[in-house]
C-alpha positions in Angstrom: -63.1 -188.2 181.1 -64.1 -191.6 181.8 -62.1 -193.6 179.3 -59.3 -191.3 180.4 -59.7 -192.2 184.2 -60.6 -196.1 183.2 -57.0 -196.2 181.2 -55.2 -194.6 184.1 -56.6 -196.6 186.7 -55.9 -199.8 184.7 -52.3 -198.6 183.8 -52.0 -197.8 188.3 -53.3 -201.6 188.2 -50.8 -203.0 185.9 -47.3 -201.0 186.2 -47.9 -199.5 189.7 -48.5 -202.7 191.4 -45.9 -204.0 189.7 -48.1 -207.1 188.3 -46.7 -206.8 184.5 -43.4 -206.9 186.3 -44.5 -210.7 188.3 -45.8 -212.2 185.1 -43.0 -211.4 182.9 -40.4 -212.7 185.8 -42.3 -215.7 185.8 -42.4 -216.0 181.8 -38.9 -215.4 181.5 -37.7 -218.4 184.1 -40.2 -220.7 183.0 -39.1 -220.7 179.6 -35.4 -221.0 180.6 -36.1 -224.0 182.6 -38.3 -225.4 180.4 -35.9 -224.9 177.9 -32.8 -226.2 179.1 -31.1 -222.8 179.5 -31.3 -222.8 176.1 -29.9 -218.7 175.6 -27.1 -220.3 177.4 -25.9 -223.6 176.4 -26.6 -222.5 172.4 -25.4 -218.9 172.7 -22.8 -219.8 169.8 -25.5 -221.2 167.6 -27.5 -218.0 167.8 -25.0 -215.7 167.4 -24.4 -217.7 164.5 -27.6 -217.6 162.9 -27.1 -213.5 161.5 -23.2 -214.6 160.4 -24.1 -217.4 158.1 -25.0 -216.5 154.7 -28.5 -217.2 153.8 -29.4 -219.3 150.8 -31.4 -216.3 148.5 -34.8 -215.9 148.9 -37.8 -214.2 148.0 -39.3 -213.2 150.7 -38.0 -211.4 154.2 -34.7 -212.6 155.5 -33.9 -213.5 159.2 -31.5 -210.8 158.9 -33.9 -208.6 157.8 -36.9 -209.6 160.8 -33.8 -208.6 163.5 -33.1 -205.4 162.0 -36.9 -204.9 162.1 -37.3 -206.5 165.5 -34.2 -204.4 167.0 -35.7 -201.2 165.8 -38.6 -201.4 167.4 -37.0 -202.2 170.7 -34.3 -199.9 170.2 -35.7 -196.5 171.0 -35.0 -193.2 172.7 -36.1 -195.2 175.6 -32.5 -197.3 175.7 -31.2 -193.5 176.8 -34.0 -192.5 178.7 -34.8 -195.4 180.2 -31.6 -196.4 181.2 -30.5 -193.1 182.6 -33.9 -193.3 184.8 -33.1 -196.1 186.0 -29.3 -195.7 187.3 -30.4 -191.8 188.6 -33.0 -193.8 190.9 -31.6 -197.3 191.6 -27.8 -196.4 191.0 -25.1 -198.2 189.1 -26.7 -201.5 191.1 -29.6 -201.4 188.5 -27.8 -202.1 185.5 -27.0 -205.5 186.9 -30.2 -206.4 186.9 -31.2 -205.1 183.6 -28.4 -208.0 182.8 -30.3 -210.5 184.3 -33.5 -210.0 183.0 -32.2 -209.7 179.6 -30.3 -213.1 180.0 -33.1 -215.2 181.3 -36.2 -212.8 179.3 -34.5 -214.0 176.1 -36.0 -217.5 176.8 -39.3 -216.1 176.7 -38.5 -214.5 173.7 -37.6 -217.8 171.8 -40.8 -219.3 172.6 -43.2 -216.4 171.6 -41.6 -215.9 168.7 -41.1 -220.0 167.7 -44.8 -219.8 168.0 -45.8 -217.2 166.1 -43.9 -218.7 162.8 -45.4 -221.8 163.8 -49.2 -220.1 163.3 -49.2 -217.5 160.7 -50.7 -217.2 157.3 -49.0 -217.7 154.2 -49.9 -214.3 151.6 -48.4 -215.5 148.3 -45.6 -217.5 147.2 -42.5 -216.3 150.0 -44.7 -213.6 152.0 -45.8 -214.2 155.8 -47.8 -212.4 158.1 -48.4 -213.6 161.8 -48.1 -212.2 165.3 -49.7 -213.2 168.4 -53.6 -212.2 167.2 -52.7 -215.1 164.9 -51.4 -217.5 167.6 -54.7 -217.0 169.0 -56.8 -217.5 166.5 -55.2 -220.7 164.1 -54.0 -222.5 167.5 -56.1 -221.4 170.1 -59.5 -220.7 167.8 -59.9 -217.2 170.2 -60.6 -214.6 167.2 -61.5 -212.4 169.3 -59.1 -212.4 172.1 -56.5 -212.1 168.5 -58.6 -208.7 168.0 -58.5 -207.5 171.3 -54.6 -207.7 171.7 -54.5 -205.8 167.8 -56.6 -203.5 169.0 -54.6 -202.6 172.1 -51.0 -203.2 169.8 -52.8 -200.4 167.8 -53.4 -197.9 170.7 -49.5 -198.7 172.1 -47.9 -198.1 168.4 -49.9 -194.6 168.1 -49.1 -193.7 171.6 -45.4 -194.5 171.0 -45.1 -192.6 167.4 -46.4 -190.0 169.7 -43.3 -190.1 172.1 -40.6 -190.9 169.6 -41.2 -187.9 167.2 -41.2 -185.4 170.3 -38.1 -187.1 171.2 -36.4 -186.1 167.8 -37.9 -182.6 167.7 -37.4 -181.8 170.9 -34.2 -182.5 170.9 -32.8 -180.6 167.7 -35.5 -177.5 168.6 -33.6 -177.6 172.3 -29.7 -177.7 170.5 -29.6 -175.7 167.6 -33.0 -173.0 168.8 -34.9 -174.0 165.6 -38.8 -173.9 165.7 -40.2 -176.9 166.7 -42.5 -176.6 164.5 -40.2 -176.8 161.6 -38.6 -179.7 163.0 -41.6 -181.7 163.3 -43.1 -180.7 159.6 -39.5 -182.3 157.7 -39.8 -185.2 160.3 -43.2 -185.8 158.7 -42.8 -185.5 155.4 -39.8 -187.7 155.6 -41.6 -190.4 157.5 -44.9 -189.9 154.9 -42.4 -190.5 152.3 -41.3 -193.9 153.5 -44.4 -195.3 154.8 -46.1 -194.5 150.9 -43.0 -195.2 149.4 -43.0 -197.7 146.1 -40.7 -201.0 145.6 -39.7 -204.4 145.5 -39.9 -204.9 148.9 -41.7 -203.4 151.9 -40.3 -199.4 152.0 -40.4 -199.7 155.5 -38.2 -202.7 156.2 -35.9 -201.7 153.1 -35.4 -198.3 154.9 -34.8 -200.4 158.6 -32.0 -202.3 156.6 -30.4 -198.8 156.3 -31.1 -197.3 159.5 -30.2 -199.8 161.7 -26.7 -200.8 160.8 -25.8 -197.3 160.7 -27.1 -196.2 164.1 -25.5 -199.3 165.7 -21.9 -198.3 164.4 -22.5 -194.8 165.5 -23.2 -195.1 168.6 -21.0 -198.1 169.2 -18.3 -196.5 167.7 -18.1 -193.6 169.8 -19.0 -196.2 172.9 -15.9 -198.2 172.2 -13.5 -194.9 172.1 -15.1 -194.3 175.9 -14.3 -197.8 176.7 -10.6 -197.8 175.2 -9.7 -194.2 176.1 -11.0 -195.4 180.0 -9.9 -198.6 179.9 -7.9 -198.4 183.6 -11.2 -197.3 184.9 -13.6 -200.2 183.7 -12.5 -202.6 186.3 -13.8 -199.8 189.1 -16.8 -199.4 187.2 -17.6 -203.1 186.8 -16.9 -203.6 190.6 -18.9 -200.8 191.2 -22.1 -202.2 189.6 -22.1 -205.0 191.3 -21.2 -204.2 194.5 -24.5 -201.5 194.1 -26.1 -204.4 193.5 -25.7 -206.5 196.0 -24.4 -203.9 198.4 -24.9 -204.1 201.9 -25.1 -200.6 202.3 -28.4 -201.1 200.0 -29.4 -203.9 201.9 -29.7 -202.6 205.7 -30.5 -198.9 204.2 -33.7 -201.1 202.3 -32.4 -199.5 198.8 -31.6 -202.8 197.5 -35.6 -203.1 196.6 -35.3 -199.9 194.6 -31.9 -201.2 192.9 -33.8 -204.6 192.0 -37.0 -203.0 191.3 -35.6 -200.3 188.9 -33.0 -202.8 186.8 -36.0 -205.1 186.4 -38.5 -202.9 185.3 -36.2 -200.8 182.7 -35.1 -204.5 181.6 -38.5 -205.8 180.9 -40.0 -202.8 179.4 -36.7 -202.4 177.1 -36.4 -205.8 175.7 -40.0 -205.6 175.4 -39.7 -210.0 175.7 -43.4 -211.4 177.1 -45.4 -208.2 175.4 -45.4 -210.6 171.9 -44.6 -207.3 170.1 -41.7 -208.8 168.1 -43.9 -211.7 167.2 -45.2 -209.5 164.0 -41.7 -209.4 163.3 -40.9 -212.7 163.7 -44.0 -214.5 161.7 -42.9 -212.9 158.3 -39.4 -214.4 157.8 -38.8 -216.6 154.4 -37.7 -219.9 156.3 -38.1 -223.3 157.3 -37.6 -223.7 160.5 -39.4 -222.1 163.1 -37.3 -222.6 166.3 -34.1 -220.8 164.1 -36.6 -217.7 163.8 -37.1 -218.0 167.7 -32.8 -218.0 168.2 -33.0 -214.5 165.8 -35.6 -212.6 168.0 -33.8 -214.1 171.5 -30.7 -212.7 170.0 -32.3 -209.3 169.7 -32.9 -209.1 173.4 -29.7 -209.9 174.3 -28.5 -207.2 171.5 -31.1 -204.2 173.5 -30.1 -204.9 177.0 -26.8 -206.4 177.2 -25.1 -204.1 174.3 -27.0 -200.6 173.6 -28.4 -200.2 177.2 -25.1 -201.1 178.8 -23.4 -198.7 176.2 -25.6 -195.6 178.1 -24.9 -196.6 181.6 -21.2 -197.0 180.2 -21.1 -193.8 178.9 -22.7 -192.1 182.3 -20.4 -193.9 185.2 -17.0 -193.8 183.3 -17.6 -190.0 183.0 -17.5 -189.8 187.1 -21.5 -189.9 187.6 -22.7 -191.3 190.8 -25.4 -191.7 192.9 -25.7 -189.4 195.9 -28.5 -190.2 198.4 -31.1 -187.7 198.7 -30.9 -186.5 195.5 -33.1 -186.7 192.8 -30.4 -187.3 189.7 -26.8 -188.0 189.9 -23.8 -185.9 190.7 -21.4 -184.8 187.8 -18.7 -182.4 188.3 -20.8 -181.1 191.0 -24.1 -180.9 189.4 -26.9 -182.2 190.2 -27.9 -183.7 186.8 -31.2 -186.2 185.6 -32.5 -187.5 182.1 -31.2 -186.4 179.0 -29.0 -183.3 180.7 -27.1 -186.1 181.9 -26.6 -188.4 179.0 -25.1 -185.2 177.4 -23.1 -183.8 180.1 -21.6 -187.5 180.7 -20.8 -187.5 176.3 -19.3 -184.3 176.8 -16.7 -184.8 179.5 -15.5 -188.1 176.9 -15.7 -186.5 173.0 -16.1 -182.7 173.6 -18.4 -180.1 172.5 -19.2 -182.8 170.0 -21.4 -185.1 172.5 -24.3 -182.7 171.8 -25.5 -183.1 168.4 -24.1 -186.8 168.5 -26.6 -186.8 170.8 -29.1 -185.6 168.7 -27.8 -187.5 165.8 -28.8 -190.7 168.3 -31.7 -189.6 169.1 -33.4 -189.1 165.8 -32.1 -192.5 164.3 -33.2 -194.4 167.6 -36.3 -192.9 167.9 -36.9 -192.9 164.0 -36.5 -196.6 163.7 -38.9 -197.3 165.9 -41.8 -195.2 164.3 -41.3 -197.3 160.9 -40.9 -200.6 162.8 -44.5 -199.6 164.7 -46.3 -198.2 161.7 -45.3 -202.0 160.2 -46.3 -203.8 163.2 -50.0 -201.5 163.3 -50.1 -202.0 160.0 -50.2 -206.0 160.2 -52.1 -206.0 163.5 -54.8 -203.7 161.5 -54.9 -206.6 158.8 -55.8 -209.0 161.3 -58.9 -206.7 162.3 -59.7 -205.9 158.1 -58.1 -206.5 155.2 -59.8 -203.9 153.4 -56.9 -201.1 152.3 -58.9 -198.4 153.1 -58.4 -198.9 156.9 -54.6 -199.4 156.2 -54.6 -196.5 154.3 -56.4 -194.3 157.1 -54.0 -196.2 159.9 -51.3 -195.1 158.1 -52.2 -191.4 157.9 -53.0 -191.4 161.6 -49.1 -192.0 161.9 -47.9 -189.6 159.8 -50.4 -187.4 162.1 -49.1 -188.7 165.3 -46.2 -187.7 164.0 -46.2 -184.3 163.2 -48.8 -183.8 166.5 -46.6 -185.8 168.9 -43.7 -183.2 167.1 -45.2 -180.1 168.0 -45.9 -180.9 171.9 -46.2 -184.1 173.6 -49.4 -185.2 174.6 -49.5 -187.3 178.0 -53.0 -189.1 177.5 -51.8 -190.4 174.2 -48.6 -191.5 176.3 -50.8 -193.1 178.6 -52.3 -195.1 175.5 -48.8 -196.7 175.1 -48.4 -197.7 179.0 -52.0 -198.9 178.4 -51.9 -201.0 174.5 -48.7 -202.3 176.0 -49.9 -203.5 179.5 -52.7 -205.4 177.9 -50.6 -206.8 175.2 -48.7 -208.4 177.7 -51.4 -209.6 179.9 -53.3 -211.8 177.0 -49.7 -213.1 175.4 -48.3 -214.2 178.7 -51.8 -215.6 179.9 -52.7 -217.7 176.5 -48.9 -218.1 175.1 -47.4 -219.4 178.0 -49.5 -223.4 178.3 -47.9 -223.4 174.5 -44.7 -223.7 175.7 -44.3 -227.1 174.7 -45.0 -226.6 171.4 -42.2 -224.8 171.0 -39.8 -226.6 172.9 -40.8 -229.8 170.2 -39.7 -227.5 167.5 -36.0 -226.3 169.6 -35.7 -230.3 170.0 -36.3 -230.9 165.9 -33.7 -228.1 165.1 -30.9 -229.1 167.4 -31.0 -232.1 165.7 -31.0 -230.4 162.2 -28.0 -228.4 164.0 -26.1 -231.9 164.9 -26.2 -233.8 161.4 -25.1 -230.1 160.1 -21.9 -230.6 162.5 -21.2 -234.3 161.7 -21.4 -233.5 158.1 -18.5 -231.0 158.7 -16.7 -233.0 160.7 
């Protein structure tokens, strides 16, 4: 009961005063200042970076680290979350979940810059590196490195926990089939990637898979909503950002919640400041660290600006709005919150067919993220011990967390993830951020690299 009342009281602290939310602000337009705007003025270069071939190598590609780094931010949360936050804040909130993404990728850059800059080498073309490392080779704080793995660990099991009731939950609630059931196949098919044998890591070979074919999905079917409402997108658009900035919000005192809501889902999306793509980023096979940072800034840019504006697409062009005193958002004259919503909204676009597409979402979102964690535990567990025992046991906690967290959620372990994730962020923003320069030296040293590259083609 104690260590239950000390992680709620610390999670209160952190989310509820809205001090996570200050320091990641701050992050984010530090970093773009510092920076030069650089998201901005090299947008084309990053985009880039995924569409040039990449000379073959042994080791982990950089297209490889973004499928791994988008996984893990792209979960059953860009639904949920999303849909939260335009039910309470209102179309208005998306445009700030635009703005945080845009200036949050910044912060991205640097965290992850720095953590290729401070890893360990393991063999000839294998990496391993996060923040923990960061801490430890630049800042000589080995233990500070073991208290953010520690909490990293607590936030992965608490969010395997979440994800795998988001998949069961959702097939046991569409097709009547025993949760049970659903979360027993959802383990062993999880078990048999995690254990799985081959030339590369199962888990990011499997990513390489996943990934590419969840994006098409659901883009796909976003783009038909988009072409097949094309006369009603400029009403939409107008809508957002008159919600936004919207006197009606402004002398009624919403405009707090609008701001509040967009930057809050932003942050917490895009998952930029936390440091949790930095295990992602540190394992890439290449040369130049501030090219690594442009992959992971792309990824935020990817989570906000593309997937979670693809939900609150999806929800306004079906007719939702936001009625005031109301606790979700009108649809055909219901009253309709959370996932009920996101389906309903699918519905009135594709059909009877939005349902399992919904599922079908669902369980390749919220799958992708428990392989991307379980990898990201699994290298913040080698920081702690090397010895494969403890792997082996973290490991088989997932698969547990899994087919637990299938059967019935579990709110403390929940909690855990609010908690290993608040306390990430706190120790990467506090010793990251007087680093900056660091990795602004290596941005400099690259766009030079980048210039004789454009004079030779010239």
């Amino acid at each position: 009961m104690v260590v239950k009342s000390l992680i709620n009281w610390v999670n209160n602290f952190l989310w509820g005063n809205n001090i996570l939310v200050v320091m990641l602000i701050g992050a984010a337009l530090i970093s773009t200042v510092a920076s030069k705007f650089m998201q901005f003025r090299l947008f084309g270069t990053i985009v880039s970076i995924l569409t040039k071939k990449e000379k073959k190598k042994n080791g982990i590609s950089s297209l490889e680290t973004f499928f791994l780094g988008t996984a893990c931010r792209v979960g059953a949360g860009n639904i949920a979350g999303v849909v939260a936050a335009i039910t309470v804040g209102g179309p208005g909130a998306l445009f700030w979940m635009w703005i945080v993404a845009l200036f949050g990728a910044a912060t991205s850059f640097i965290e992850a810059t720095l953590a290729v800059l401070y890893r360990d080498k393991i063999g000839e073309n294998n990496y391993i590196g996060g923040t923990p490392w960061i801490l430890k080779n630049r800042l000589k704080l080995g233990k500070v490195g073991i208290a953010y793995a520690v909490a990293s660990i607590l936030c992965y099991v608490g969010v395997t926990q979440v994800m795998a009731n988001s998949i069961t939950e959702s097939i046991a609630s569409a097709y009547s089939i025993n949760q049970k059931i659903v979360a027993a196949i959802l383990t062993l098919i999880v078990a048999g990637i995690i254990f799985g044998r081959g030339k590369k890591d199962t888990i990011i070979n499997t990513l390489n898979k996943i990934v590419p074919i969840m994006a098409i999905l659901y883009l796909g079917v976003v783009i038909f909503v988009l072409v097949t409402n094309f006369s009603k997108i400029p009403s939409m658009l107008m809508n957002i950002f008159q919600m936004a900035f919207g006197v009606k919000e402004i002398f009624g005192g919403g405009i707090g919640i609008v701001v509040m809501q967009g930057v809050r889902r932003g942050l917490f999306s895009n998952e930029a400041g936390s440091g949790n793509s930095n295990y992602a980023a540190a394992v890439v096979d290449i040369d130049e660290p501030a090219k690594q940072g442009m992959v992971q800034c792309l990824g935020v840019f990817v989570d906000t600006l593309v997937v979670c504006s693809a939900t609150a697409f999806v929800i306004l062009l079906a007719g939702a709005e936001k009625i005031s005193g109301v606790n979700g958002m009108m649809l055909k004259g219901r009253e309709l919150s959370g996932m009920a919503l996101f389906q309903e909204s699918l519905k009135v676009h594709i059909g009877w067919i939005g349902i399992p597409f919904t599922v079908v979402v669902i369980s390749f979102f919220s799958l992708s993220t428990i392989l991307a964690v379980a990898y990201y535990g699994k290298n913040a567990l080698t920081f702690i011990s090397d010895k494969t025992i403890i792997n082996i046991l973290y490991q088989i906690s997932i698969i547990l967390m899994v087919y637990t967290g299938g059967i019935q959620q579990n709110f403390f372990v929940w909690s855990l993830a609010d908690f290993g994730l608040g306390i990430m962020t706190v120790i990467n923003i506090t010793f990251l951020s007087p680093l900056i320069g660091e990795a602004l030296d290596e941005l400099k040293k690259y766009e030079i690299v980048l210039k004789k590259e454009k004079n030779m083609h010239l």
